[in-house]
PDB file of N, H, CA, C and O in Angstrom:
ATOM      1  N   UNK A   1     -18.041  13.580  16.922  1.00  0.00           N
ATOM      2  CA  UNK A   1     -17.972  12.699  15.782  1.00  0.00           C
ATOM      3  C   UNK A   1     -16.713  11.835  15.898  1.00  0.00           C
ATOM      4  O   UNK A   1     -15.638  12.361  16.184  1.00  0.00           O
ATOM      5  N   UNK A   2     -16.830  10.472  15.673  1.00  0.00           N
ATOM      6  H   UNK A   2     -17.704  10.045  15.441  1.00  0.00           H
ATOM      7  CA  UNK A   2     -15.988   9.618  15.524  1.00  0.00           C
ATOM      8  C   UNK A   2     -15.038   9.200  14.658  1.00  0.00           C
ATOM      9  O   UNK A   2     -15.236   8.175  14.005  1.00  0.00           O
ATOM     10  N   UNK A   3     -13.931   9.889  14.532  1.00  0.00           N
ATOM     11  H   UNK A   3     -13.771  10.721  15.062  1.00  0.00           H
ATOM     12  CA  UNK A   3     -13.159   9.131  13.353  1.00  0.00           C
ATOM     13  C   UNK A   3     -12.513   8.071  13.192  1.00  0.00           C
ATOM     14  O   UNK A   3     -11.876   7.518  14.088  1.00  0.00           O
ATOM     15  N   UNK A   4     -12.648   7.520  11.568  1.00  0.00           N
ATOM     16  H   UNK A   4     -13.165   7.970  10.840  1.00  0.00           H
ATOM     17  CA  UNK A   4     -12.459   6.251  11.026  1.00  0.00           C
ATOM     18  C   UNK A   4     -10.862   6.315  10.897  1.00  0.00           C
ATOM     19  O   UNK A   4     -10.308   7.383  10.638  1.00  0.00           O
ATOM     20  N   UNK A   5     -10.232   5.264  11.067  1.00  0.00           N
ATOM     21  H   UNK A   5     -10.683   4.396  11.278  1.00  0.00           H
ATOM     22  CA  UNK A   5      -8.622   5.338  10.847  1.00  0.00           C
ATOM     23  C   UNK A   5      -8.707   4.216   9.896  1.00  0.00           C
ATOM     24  O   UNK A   5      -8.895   3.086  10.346  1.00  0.00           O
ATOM     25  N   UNK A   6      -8.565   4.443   8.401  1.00  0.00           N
ATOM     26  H   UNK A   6      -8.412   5.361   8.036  1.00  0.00           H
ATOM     27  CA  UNK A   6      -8.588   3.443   7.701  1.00  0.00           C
ATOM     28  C   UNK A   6      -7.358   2.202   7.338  1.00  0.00           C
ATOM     29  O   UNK A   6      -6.161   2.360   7.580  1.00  0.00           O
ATOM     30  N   UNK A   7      -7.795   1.301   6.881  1.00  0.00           N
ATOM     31  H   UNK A   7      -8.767   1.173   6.684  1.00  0.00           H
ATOM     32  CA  UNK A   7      -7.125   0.117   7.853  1.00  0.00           C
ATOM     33  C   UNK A   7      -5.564  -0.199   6.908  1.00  0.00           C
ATOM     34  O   UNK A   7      -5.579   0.018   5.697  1.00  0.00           O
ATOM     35  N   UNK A   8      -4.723  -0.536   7.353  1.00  0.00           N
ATOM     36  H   UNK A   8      -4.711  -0.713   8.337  1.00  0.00           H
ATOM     37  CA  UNK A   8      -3.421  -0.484   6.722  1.00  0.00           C
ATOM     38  C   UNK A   8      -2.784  -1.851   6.961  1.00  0.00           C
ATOM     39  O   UNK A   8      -2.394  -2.390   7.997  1.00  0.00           O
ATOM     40  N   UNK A   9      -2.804  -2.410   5.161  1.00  0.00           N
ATOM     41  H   UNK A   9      -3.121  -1.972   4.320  1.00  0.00           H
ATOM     42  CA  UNK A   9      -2.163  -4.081   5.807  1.00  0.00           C
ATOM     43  C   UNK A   9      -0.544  -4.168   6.521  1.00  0.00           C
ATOM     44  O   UNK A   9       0.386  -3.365   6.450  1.00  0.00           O
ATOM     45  N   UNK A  10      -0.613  -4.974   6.948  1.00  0.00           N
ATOM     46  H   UNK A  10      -1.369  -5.626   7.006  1.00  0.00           H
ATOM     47  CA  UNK A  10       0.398  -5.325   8.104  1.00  0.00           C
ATOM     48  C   UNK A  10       2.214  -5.476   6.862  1.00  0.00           C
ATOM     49  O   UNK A  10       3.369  -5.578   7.276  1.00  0.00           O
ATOM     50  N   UNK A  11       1.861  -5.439   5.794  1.00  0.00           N
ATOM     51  H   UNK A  11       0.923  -5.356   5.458  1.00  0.00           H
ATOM     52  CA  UNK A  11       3.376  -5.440   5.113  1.00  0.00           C
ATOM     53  C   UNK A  11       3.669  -4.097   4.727  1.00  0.00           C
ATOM     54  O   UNK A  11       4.621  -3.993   3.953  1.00  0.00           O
ATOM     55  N   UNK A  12       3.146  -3.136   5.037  1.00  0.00           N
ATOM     56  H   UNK A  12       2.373  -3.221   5.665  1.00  0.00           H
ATOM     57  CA  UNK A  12       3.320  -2.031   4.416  1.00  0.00           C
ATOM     58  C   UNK A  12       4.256  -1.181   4.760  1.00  0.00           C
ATOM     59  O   UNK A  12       4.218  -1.538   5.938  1.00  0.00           O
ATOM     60  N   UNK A  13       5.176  -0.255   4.762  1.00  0.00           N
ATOM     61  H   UNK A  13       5.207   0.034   3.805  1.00  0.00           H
ATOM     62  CA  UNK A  13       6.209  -0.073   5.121  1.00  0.00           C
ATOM     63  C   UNK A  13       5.510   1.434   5.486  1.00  0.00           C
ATOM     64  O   UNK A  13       5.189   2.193   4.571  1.00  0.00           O
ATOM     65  N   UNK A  14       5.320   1.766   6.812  1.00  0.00           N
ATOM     66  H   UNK A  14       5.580   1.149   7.556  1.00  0.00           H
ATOM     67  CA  UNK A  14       4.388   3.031   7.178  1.00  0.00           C
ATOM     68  C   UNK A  14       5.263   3.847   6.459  1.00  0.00           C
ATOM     69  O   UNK A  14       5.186   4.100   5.257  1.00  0.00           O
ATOM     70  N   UNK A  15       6.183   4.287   7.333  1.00  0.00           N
ATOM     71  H   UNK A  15       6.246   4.082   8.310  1.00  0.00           H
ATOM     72  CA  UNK A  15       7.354   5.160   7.085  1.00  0.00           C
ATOM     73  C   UNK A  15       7.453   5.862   5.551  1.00  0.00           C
ATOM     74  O   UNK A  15       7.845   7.028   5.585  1.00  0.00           O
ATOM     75  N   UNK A  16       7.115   5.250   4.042  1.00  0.00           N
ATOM     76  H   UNK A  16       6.797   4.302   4.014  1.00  0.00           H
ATOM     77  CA  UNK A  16       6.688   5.702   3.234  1.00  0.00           C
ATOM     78  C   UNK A  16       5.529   6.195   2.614  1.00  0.00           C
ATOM     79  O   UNK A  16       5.360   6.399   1.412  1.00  0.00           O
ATOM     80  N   UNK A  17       4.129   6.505   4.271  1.00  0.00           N
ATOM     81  H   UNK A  17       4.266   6.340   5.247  1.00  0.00           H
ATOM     82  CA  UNK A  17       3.166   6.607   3.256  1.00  0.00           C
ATOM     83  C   UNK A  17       3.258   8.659   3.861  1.00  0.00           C
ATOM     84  O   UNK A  17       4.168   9.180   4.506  1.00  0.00           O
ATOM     85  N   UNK A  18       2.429   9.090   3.519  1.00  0.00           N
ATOM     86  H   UNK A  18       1.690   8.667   2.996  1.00  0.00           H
ATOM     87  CA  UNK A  18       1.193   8.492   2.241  1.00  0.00           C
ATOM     88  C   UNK A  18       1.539   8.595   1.097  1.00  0.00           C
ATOM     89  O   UNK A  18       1.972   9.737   0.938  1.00  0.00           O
ATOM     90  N   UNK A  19       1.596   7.936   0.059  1.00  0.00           N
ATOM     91  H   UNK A  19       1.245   7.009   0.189  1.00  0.00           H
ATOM     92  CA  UNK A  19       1.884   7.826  -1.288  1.00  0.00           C
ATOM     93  C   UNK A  19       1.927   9.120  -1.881  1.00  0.00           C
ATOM     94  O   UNK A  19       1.518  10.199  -1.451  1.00  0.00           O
ATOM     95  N   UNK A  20       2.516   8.807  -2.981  1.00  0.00           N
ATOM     96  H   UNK A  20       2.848   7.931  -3.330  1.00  0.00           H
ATOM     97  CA  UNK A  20       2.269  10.779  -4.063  1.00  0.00           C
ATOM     98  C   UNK A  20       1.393  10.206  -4.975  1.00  0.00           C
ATOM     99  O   UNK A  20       0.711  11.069  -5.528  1.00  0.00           O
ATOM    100  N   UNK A  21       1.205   9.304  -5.265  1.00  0.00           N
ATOM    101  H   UNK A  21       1.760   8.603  -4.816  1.00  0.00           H
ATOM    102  CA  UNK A  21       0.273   8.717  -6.258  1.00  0.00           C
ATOM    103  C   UNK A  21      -0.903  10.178  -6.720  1.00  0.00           C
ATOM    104  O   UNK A  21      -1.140  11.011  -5.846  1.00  0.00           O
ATOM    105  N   UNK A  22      -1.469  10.309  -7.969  1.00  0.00           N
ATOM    106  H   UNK A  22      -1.277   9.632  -8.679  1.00  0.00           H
ATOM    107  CA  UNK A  22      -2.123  11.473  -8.349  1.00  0.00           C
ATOM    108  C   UNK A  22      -3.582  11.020  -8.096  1.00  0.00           C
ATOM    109  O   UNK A  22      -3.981   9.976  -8.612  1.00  0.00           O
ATOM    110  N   UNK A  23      -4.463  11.847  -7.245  1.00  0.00           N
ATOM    111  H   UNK A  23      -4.139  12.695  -6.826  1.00  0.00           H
ATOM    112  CA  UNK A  23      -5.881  11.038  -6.767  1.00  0.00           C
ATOM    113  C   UNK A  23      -6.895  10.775  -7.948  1.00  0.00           C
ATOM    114  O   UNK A  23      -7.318  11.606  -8.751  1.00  0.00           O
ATOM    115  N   UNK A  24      -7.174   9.492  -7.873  1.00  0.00           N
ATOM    116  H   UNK A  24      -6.830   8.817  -7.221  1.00  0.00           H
ATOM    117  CA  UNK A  24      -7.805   9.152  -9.225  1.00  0.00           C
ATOM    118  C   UNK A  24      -7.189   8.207 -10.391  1.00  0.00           C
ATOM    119  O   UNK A  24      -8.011   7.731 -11.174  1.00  0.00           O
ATOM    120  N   UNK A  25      -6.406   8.027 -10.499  1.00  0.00           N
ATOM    121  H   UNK A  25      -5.738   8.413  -9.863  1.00  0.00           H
ATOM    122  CA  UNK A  25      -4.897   7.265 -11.202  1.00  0.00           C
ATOM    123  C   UNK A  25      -5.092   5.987 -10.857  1.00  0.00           C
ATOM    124  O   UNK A  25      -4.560   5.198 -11.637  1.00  0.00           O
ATOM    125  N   UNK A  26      -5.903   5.315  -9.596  1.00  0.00           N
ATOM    126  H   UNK A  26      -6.335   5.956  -8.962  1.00  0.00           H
ATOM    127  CA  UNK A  26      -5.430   3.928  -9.063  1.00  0.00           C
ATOM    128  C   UNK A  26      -4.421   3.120  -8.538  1.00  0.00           C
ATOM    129  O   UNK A  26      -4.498   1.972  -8.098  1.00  0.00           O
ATOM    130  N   UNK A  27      -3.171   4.099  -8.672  1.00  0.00           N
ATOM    131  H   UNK A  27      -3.108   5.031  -9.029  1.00  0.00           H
ATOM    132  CA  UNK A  27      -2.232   3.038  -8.214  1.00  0.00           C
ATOM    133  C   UNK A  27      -1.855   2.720  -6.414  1.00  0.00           C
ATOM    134  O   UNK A  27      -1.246   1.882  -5.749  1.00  0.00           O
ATOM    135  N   UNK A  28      -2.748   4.128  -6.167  1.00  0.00           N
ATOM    136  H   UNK A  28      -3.242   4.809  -6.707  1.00  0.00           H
ATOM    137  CA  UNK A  28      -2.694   4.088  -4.213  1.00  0.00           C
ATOM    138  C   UNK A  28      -3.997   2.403  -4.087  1.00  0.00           C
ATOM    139  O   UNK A  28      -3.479   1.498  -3.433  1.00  0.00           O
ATOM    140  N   UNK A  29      -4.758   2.226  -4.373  1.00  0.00           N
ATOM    141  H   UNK A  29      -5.179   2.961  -4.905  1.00  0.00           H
ATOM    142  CA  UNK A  29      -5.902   0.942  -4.534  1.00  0.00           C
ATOM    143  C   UNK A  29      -5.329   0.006  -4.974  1.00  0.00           C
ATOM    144  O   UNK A  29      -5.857  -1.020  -4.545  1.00  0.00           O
ATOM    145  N   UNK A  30      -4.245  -0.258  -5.825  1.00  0.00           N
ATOM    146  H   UNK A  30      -3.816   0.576  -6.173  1.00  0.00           H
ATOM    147  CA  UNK A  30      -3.241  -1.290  -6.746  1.00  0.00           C
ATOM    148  C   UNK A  30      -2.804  -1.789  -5.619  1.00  0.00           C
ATOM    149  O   UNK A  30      -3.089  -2.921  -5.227  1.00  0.00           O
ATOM    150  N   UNK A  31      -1.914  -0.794  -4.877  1.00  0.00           N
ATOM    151  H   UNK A  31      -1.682   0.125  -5.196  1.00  0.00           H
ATOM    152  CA  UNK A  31      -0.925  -1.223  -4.079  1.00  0.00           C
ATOM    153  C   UNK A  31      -1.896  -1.584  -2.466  1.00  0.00           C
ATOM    154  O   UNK A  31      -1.801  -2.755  -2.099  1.00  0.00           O
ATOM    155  N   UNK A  32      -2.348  -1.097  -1.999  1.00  0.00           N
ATOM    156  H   UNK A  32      -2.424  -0.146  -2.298  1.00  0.00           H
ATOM    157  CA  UNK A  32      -3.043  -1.641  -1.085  1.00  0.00           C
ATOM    158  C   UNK A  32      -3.528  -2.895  -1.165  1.00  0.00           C
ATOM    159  O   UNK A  32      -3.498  -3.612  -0.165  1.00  0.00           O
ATOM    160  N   UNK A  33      -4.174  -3.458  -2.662  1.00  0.00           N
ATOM    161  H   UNK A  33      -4.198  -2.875  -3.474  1.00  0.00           H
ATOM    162  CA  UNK A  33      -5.029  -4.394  -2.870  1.00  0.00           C
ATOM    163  C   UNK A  33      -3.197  -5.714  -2.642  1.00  0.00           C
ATOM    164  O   UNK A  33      -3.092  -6.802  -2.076  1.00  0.00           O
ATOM    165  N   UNK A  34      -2.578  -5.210  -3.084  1.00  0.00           N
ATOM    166  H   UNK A  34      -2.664  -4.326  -3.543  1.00  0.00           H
ATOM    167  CA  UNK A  34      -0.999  -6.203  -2.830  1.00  0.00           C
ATOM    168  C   UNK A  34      -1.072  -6.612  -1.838  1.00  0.00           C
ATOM    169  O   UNK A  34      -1.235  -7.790  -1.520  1.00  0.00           O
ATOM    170  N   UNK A  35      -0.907  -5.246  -0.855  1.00  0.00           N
ATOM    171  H   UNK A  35      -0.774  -4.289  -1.113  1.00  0.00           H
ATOM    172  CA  UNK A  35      -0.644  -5.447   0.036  1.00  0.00           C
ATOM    173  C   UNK A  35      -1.536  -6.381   1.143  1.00  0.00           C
ATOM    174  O   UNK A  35      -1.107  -7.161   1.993  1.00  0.00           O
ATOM    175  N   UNK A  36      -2.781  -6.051   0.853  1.00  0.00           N
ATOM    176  H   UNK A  36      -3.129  -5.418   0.163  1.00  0.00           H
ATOM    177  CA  UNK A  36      -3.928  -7.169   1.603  1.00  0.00           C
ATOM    178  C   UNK A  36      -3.701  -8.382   1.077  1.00  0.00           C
ATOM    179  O   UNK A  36      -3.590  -9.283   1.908  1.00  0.00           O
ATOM    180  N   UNK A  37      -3.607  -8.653   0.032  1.00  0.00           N
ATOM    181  H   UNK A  37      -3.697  -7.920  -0.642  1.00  0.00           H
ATOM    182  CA  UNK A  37      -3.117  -9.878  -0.083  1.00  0.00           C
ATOM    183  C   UNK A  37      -1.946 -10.717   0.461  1.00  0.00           C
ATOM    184  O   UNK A  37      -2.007 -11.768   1.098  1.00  0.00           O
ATOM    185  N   UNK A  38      -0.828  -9.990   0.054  1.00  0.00           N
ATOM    186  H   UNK A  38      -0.779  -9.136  -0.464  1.00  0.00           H
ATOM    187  CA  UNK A  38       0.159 -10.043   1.462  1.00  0.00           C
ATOM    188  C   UNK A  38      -0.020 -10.968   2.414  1.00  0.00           C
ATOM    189  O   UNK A  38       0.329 -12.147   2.475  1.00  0.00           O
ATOM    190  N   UNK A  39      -0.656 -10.221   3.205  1.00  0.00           N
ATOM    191  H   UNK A  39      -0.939  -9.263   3.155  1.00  0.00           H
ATOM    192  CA  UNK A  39      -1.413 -10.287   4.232  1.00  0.00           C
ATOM    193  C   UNK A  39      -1.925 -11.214   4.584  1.00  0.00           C
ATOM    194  O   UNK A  39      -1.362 -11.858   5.469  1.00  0.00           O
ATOM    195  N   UNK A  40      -3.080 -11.638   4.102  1.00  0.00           N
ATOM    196  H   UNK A  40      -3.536 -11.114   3.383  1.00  0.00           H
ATOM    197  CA  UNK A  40      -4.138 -12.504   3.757  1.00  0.00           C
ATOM    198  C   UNK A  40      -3.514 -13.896   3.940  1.00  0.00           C
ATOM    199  O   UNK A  40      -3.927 -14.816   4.645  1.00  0.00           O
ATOM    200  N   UNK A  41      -2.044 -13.830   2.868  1.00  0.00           N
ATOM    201  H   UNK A  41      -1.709 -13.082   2.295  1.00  0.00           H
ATOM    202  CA  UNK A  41      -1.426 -15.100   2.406  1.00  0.00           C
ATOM    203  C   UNK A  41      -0.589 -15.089   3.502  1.00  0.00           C
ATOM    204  O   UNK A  41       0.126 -16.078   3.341  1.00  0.00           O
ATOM    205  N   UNK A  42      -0.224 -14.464   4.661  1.00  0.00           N
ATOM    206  H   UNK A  42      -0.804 -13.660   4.792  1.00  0.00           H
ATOM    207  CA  UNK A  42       0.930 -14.444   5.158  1.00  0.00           C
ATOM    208  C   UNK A  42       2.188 -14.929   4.738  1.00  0.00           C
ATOM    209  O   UNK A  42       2.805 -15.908   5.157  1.00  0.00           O
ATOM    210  N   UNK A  43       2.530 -14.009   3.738  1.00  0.00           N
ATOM    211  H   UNK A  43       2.029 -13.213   3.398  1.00  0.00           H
ATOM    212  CA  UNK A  43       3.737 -14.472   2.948  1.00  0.00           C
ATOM    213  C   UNK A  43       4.780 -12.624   2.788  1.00  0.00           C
ATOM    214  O   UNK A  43       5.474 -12.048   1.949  1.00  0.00           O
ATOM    215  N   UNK A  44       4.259 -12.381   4.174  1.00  0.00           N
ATOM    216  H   UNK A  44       3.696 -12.848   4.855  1.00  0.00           H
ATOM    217  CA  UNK A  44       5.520 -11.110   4.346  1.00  0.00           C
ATOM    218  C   UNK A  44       6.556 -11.181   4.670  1.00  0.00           C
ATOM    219  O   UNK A  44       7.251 -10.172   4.550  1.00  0.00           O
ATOM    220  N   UNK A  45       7.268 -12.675   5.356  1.00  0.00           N
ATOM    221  H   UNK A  45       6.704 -13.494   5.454  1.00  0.00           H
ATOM    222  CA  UNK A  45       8.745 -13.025   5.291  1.00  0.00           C
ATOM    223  C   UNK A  45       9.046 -12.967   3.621  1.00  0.00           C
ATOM    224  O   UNK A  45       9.563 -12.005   3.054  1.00  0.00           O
ATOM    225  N   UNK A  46       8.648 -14.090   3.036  1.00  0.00           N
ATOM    226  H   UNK A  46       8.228 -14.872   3.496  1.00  0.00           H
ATOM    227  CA  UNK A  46       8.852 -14.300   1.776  1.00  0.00           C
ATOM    228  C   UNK A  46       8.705 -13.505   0.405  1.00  0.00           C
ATOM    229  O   UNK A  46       8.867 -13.926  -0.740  1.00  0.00           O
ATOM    230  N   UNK A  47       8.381 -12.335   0.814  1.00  0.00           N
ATOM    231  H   UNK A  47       8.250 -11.993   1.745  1.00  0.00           H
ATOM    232  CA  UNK A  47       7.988 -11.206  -0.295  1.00  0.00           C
ATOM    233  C   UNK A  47       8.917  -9.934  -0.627  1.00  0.00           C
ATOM    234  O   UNK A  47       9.434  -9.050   0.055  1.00  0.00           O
ATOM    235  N   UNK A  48       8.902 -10.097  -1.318  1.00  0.00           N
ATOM    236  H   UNK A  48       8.482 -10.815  -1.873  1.00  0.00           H
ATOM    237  CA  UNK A  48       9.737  -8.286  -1.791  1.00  0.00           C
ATOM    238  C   UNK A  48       9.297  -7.389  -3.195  1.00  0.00           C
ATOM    239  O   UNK A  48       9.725  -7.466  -4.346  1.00  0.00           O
ATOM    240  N   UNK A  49       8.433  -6.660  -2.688  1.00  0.00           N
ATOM    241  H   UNK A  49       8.085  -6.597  -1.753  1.00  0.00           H
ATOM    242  CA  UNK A  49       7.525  -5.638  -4.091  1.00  0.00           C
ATOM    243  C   UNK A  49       8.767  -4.092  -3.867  1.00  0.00           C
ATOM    244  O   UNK A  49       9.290  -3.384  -3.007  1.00  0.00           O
ATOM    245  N   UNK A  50       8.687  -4.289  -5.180  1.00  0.00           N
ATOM    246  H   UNK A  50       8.262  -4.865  -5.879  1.00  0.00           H
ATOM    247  CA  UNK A  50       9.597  -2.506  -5.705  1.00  0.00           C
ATOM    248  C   UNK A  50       9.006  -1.883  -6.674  1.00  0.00           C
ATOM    249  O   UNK A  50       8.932  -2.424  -7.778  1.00  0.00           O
ATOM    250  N   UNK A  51       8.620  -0.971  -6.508  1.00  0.00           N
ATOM    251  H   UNK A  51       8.679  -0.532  -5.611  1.00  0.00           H
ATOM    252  CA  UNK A  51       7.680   0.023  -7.518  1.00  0.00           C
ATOM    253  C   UNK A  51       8.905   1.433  -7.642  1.00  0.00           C
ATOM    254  O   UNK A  51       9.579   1.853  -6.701  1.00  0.00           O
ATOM    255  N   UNK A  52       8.922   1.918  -8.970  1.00  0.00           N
ATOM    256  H   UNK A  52       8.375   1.577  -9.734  1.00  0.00           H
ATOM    257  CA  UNK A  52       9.598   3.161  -9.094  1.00  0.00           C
ATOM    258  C   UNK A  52       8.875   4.129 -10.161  1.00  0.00           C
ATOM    259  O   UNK A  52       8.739   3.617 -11.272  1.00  0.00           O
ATOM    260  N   UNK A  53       8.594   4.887 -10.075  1.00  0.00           N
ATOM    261  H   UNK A  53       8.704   5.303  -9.172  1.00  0.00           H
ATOM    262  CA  UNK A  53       7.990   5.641 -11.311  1.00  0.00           C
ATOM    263  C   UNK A  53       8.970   7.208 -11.225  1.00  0.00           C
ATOM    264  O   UNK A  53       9.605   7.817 -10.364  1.00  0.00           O
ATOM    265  N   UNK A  54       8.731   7.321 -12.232  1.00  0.00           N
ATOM    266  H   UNK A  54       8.215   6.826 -12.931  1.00  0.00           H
ATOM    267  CA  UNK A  54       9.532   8.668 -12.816  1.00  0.00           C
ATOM    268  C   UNK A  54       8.514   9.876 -13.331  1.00  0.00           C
ATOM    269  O   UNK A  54       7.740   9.785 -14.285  1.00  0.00           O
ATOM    270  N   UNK A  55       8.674  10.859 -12.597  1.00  0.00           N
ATOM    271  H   UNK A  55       9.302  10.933 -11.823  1.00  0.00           H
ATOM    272  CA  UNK A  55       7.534  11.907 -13.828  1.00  0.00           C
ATOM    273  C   UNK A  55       8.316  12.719 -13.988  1.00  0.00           C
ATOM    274  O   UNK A  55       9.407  13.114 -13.578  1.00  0.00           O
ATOM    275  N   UNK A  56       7.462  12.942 -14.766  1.00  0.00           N
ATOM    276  H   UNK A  56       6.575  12.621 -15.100  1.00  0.00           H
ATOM    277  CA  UNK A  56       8.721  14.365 -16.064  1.00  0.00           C
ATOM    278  C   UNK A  56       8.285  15.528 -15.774  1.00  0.00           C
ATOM    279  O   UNK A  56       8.769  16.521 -16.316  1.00  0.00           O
TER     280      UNK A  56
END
């Protein structure tokens, strides 16, 4: 059987994945969907996204 390596846009900073995001929540799909856009626009010189969340 062949496995799929699913696809990772080119601004993404590997080194931080895989996310902790809680499965089901959306924000791992949020941020991907950024990030393809990113992408898309080739505007990864010109970009800087910061996300921080806190849980209690």
């Amino acid at each position: 059987m062949q496995m799929i390596t699913p696809a990772v846009p080119k601004s993404w900073y590997l080194p931080s994945k895989p996310h902790k995001f809680c499965p089901g929540c959306g924000h791992g799909i949020v941020l991907k969907t950024f990030g393809d856009v990113i992408d898309e626009l080739e505007i990864q010189d010109q970009t800087i996204f910061g996300l921080s969340l806190i849980h209690i």
